[in-house]
C-alpha positions as CSV (number, residue, x, y, z in Angstrom):
1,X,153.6,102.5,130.4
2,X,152.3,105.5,130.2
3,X,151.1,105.4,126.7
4,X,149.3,102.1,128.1
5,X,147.9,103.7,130.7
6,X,146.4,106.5,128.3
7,X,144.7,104.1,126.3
8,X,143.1,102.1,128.6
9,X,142.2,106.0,130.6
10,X,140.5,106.5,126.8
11,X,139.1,102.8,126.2
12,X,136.8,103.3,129.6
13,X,135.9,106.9,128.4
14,X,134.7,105.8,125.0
15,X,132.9,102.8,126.7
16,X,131.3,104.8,129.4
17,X,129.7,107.0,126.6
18,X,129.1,104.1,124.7
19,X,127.2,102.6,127.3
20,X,125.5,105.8,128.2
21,X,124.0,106.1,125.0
22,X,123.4,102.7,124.6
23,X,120.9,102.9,127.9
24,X,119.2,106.1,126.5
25,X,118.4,104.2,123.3
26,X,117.3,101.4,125.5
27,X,115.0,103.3,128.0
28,X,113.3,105.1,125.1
29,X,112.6,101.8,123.3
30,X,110.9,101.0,126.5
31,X,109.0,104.0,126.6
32,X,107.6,103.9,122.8
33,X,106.7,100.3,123.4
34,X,104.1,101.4,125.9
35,X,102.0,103.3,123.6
36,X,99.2,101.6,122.7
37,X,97.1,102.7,119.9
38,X,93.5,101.9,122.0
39,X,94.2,104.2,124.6
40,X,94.8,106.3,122.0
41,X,91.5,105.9,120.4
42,X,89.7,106.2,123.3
43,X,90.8,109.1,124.1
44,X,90.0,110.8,120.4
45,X,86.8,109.3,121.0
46,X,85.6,110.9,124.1
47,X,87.2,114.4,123.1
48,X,85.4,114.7,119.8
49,X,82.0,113.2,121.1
50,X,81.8,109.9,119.4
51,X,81.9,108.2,123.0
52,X,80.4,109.5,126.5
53,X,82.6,110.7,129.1
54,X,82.3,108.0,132.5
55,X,79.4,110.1,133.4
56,X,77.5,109.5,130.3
57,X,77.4,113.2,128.5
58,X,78.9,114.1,125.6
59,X,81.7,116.5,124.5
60,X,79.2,117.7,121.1
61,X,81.7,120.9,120.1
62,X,84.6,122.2,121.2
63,X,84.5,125.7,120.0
64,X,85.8,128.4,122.0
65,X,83.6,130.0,124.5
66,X,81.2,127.1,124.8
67,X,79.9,125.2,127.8
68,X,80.7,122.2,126.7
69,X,84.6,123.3,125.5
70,X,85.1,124.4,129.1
71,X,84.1,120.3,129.8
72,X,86.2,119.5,127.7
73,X,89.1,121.7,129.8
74,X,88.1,119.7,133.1
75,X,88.1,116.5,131.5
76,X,91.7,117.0,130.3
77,X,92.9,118.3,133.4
78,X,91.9,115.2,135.3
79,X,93.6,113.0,132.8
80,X,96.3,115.0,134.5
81,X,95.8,114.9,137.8
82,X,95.3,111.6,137.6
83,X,98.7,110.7,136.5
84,X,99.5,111.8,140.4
85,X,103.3,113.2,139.5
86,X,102.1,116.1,137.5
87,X,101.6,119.8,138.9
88,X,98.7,120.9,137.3
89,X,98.2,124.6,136.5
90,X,94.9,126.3,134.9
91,X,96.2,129.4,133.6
92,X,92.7,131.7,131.9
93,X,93.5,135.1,129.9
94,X,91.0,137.5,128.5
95,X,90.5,136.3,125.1
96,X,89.5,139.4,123.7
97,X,92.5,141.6,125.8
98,X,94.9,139.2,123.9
99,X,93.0,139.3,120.3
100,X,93.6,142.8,120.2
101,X,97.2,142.5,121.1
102,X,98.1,139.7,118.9
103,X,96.1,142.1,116.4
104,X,98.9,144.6,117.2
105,X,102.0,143.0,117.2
106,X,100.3,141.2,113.5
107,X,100.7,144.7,112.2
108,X,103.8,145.8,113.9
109,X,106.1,142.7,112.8
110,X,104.6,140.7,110.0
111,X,103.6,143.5,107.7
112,X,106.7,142.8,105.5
113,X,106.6,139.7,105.6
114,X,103.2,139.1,103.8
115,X,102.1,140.6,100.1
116,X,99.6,143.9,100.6
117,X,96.4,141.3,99.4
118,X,97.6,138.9,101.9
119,X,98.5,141.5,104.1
120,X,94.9,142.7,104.0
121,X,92.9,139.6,103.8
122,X,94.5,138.4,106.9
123,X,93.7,142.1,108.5
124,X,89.6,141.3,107.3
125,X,90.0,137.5,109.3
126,X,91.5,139.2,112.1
127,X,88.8,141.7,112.3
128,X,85.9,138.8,111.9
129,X,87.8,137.2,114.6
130,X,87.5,140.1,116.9
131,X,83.6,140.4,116.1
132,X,83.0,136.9,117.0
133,X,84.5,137.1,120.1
134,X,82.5,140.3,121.0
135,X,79.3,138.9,120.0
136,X,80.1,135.6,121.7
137,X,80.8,137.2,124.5
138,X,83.9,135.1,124.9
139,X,85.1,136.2,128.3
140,X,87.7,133.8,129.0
141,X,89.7,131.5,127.5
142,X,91.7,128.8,129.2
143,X,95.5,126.5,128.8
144,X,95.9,123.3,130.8
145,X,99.6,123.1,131.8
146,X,101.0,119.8,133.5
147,X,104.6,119.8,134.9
148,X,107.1,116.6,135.3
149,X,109.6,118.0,136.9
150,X,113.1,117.3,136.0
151,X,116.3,117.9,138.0
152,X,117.1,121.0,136.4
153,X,115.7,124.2,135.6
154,X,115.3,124.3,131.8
155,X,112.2,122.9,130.0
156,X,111.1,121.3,127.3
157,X,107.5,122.7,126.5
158,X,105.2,120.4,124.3
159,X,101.6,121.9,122.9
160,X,98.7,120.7,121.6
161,X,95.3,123.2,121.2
162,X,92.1,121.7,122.4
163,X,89.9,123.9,121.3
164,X,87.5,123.2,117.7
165,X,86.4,125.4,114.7
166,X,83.8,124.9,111.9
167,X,84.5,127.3,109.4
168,X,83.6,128.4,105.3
169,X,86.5,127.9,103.5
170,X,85.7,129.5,100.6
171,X,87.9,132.5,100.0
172,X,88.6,135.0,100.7
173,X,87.9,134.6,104.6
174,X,87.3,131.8,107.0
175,X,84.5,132.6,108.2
176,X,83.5,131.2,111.5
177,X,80.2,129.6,111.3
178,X,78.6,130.0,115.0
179,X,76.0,127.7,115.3
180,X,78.2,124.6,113.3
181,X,79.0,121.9,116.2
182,X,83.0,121.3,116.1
183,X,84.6,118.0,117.1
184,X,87.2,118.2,116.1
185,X,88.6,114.9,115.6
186,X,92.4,115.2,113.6
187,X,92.0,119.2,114.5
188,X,93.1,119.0,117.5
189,X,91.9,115.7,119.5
190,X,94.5,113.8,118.2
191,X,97.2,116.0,119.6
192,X,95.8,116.5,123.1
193,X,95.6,112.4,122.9
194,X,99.5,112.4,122.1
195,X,100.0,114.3,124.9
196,X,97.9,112.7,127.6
197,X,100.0,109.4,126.7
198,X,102.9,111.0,126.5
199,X,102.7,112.1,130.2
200,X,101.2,109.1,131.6
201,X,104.0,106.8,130.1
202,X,106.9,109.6,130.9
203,X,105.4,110.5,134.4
204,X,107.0,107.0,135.0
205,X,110.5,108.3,134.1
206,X,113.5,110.5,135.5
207,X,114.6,113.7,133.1
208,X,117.3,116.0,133.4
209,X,114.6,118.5,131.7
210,X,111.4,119.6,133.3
211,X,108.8,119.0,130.8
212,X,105.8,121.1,131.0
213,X,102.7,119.2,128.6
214,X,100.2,122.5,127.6
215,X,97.1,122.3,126.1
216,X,96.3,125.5,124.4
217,X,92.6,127.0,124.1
218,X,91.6,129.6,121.2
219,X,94.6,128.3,119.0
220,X,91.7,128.3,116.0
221,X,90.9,132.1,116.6
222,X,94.3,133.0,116.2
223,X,96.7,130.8,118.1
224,X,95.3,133.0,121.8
225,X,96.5,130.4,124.4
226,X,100.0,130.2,123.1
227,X,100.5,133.9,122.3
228,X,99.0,134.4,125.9
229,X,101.5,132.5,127.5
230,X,104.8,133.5,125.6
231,X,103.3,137.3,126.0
232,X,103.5,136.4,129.9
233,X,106.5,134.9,130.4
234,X,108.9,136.5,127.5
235,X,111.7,136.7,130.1
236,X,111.3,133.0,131.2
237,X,111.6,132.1,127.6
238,X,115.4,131.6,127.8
239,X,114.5,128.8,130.4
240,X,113.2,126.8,127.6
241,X,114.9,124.3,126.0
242,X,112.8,123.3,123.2
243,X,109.1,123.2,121.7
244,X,107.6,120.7,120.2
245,X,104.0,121.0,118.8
246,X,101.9,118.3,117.5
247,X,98.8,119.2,115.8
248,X,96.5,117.2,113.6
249,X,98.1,113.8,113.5
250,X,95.0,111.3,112.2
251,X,94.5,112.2,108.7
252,X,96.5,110.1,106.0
253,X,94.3,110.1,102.9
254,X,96.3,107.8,100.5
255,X,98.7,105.6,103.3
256,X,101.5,107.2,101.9
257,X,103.3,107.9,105.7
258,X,103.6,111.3,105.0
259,X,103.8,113.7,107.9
260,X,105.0,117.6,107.7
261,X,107.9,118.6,110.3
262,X,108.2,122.3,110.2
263,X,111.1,123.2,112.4
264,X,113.5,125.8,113.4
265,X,116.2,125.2,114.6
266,X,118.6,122.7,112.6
267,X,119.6,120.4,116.1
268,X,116.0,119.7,117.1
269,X,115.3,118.6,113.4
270,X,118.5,116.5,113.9
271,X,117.0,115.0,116.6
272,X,114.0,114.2,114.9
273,X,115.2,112.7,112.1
274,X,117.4,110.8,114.1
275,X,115.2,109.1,116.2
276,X,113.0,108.3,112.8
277,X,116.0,106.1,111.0
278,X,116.5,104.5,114.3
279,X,113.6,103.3,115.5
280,X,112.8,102.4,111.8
281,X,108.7,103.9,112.0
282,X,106.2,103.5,109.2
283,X,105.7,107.4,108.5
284,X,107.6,109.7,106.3
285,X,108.3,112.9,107.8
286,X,108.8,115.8,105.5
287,X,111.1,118.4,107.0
288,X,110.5,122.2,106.3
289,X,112.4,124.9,107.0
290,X,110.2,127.8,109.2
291,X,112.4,130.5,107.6
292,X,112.3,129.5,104.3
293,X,108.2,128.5,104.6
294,X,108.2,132.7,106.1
295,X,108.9,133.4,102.4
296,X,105.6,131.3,101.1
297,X,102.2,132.5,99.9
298,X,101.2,129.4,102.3
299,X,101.8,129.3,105.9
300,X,100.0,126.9,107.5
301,X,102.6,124.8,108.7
302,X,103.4,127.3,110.6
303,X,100.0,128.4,112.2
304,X,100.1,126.3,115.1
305,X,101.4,126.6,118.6
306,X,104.6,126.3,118.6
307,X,105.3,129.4,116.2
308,X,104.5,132.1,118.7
309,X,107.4,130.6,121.0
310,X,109.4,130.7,118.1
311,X,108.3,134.7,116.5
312,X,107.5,136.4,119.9
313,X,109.6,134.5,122.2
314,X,112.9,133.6,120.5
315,X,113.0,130.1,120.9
316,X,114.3,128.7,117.9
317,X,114.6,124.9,119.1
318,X,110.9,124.2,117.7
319,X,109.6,121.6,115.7
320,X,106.0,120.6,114.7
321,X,104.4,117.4,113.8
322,X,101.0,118.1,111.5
323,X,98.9,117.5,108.7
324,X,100.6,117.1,105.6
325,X,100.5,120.4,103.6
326,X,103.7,120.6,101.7
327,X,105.6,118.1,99.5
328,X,109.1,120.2,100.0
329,X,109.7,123.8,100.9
330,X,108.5,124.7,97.7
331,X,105.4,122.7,96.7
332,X,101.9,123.3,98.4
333,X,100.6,119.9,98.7
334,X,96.6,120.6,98.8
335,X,95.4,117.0,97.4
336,X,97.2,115.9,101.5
337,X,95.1,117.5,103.3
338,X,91.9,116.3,105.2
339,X,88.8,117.1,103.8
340,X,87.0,117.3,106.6
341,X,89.5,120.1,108.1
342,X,87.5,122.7,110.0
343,X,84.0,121.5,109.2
344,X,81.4,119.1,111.1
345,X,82.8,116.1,109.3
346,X,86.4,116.2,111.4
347,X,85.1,113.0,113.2
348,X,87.2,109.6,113.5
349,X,85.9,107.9,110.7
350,X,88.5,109.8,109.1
351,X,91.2,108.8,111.5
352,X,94.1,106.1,110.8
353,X,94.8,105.4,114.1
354,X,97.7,103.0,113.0
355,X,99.3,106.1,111.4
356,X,98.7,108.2,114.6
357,X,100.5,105.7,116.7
358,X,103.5,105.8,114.7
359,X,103.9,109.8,114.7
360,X,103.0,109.6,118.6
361,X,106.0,107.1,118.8
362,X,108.1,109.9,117.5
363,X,106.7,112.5,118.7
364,X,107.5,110.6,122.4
365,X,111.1,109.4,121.5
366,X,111.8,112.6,120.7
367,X,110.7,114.3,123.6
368,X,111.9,112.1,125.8
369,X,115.5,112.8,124.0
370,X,115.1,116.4,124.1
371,X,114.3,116.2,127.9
372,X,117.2,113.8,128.2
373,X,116.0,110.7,129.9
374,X,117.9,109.4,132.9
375,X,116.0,106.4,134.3
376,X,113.2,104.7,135.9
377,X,111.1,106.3,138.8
């Protein structure tokens, strides 16, 4: 009897978390059969200047420091507000105060990471950096932060960088190139779109997780808004759960479904890669280890906003979803890449939106896991 009684005690245990996962599979299908590639498009649109905002102007450029970037701040805060569930937060630093710092911790921690003629050619960027922002007169900068709140206190923090940057590629510096209108298209509208979905379709959930959606400004000049934040709240960072930064998401030269997923930590890659076999999407993520990427001429992967979370402020549950710039850990893929990256042809001609709605499906089941879904509103 009492054996009996033990099995049926474990039969009801098993189907409890059977059906418990069952329902979180379920309530995410639901939620990644909302997005809808149109809104999506629209949204790219109006952010890099291709269509007029509802009162006719334009978003031309986003550079940092411009009128019409700032524009472009207000218009993605009221996609925000006018979710209605979010708490909206504007949170300005002093763009040069935190150039110079970033400038300083550069030298204190990465000098051994980096060759002495990397080393030094990133020192000369850093310095042109620091110029234009003086001769700009780049005063402020400014991150967007909108927060669902969950039922507990931990969050999971998801970024995107708004801001645009037209620059000469030829080596050995990127030069910025002032008077060059930005928009930006695949570097970064297509992230800030992911997100802006992401929140209207999640705003209509319940999660365990608080998760805080952050636009970042000056991520081009040297990832500013991120470093700004992490810099500011380095004792809240044990808080956060996880990060997950999406960054240039449109560009898919030969269809191949390719998609670069830097990531830290091994559970939140898990995660990742789960939701990918299960929900059975058309793109091809390509997994890369941050630490081993560390020991790589090449770093871009890495240069995004989720990496000063993950340097400065010891949160090692990151992942990224980008442009494709490596084949493996080991092979710089440079024929991936978008043209147009960083120059006034970054418009949506170059966009496969079919490709971007399958990334923002995973990007948004995995969220949605990571914050640990519960229900409906």
């Amino acid at each position: 009897m009492k054996k009996l009684l033990v099995t049926v005690v474990s039969f009801f245990c098993l189907a409890n978390v059977l059906f418990a996962q069952t329902n979180e599979d379920l309530l995410i299908d639901e939620i990644i059969s909302q997005v809808d590639t149109e809104a999506l498009r629209l949204i790219v649109e109006q952010l890099s200047g291709e269509m007029p905002l509802d009162d006719g102007s334009f978003i031309v450029t986003r550079r940092v420091g411009t009128d019409v970037n700032e524009k472009a701040a207000d218009i993605i805060a009221e996609q925000y507000s006018n979710i209605g569930t979010l708490d909206i937060k504007r949170d300005s630093f002093n763009t040069l105060g935190i150039a110079r710092l970033v400038g300083a911790l550069f030298k204190l921690i990465m000098f051994s990471t980096f060759d002495p003629d990397q080393y030094d050619e990133l020192l000369d960027a850093l310095d042109e950096t620091l110029g234009f922002i003086r001769d700009s007169e780049i005063k402020r900068s400014e991150n967007i932060l909108a927060t669902l709140r969950g039922e507990s206190r931990k969050s999971v923090f998801t970024t995107a960088h708004y801001d645009s940057l037209v620059s000469d590629l030829e080596p050995p510096l990127e030069l910025i190139v002032e008077d060059a209108l930005a928009p930006g298209a695949d570097d970064n509208a297509t992230g800030v779109a992911a997100t802006i979905i992401a929140a209207r379709i999640l705003s209509e959930y319940r999660f365990s997780n608080n998760i805080c959606f952050m636009n970042t400004d000056a991520e081009e000049l040297g990832m500013f808004g991120s470093m700004s934040y992490v810099l500011q709240h380095l004792f809240g960072m044990k808080r956060i759960k996880s990060v997950i930064n999406i960054d240039m998401i449109g560009y898919d030269h030969d269809h191949d479904g390719l998609i670069n997923v830097p990531y830290g930590d091994d559970a939140l890659r898990d995660t990742v890669s789960r939701e990918y076999n299960r929900l059975g999407l058309a793109v091809d993520p390509v997994f890369l280890s941050m630490d081993a990427l560390l020991n790589q001429s090449e770093y871009s992967p890495m240069a995004s906003d989720h990496f000063p979370f993950y340097l400065i402020g010891g949160v090692d549950n990151v992942v990224s979803f980008g442009e494709v710039f490596w084949l493996s850990e080991t092979e710089f893929a440079s024929n991936e890449t978008n043209s147009a990256y960083h120059t006034e042809e970054d418009t949506v001609e170059n966009i496969n939106f079919d490709y971007m709605t399958e990334i923002v499906k995973l990007y948004i089941a995995t969220l949605a896991r990571e914050a640990s879904i519960i229900g409906r509103r």
